[in-house]
N, C-alpha and C positions, 0 to 999 in steps of 0.2 A: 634113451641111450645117450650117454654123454662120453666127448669126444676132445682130447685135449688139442693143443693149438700147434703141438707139433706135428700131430696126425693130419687135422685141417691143413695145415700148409704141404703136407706130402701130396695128400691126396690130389689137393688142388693143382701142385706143380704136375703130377702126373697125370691127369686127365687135360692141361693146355697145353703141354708139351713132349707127352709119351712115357708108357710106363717105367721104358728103360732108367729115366730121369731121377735121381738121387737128391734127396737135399741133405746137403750139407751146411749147413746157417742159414739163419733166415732174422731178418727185423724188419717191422713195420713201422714206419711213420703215419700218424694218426692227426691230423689237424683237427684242432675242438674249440668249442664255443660255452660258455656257465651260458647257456640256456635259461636258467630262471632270473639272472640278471641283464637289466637291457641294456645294450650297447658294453656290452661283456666283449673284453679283448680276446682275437682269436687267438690258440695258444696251439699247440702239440704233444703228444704225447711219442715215446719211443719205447715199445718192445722188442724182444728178442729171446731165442731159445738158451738154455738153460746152459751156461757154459761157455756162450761163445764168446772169445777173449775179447776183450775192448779192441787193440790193434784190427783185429778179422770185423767188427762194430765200423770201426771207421775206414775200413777197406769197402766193404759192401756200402756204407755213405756215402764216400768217393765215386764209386763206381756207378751207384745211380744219380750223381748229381750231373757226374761228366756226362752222361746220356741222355739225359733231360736237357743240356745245354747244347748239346751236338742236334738234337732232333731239332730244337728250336730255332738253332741257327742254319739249317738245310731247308726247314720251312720256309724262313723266311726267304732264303738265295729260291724259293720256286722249285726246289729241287728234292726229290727223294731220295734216302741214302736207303744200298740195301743194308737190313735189318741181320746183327751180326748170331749167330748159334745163341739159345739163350744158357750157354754156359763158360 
């Protein structure tokens, strides 16, 4: 059975966060290596589902860079932040 990558990510949000949970956009950042080349720069890759406007692209960017940045820096103060609704 094969299963497309919007499905995967449904499914996936709704079995870590509850069936009620909707996706509405989704992109993944992919960090990669040319593996058959040695000391191959690391590079990345960027997908996304089918449609979703460049502007909503770099909103969902935004949004996981600023939290990547906020956890890091509450780590480092020693401290944990509570973790906001995941939507």
């Amino acid at each position: 059975m094969e299963i497309t990558m919007d499905d995967a990510v449904s499914q996936f949000i709704k079995a870590k966060y509850g069936e009620s949970m909707m996706t509405t956009g989704w992109m993944l950042v992919v960090s990669t290596a040319e593996g058959a080349l040695k000391g191959a720069p690391n590079g990345f890759v960027i997908i996304h589902n089918e449609g979703l406007p460049q502007h909503t692209q770099l909103g969902l960017l935004q949004s996981g860079v600023n939290s990547v940045t906020q956890d890091q820096m509450f780590e480092s103060l020693g401290r944990s932040r509570p973790k906001p609704p995941p939507f």
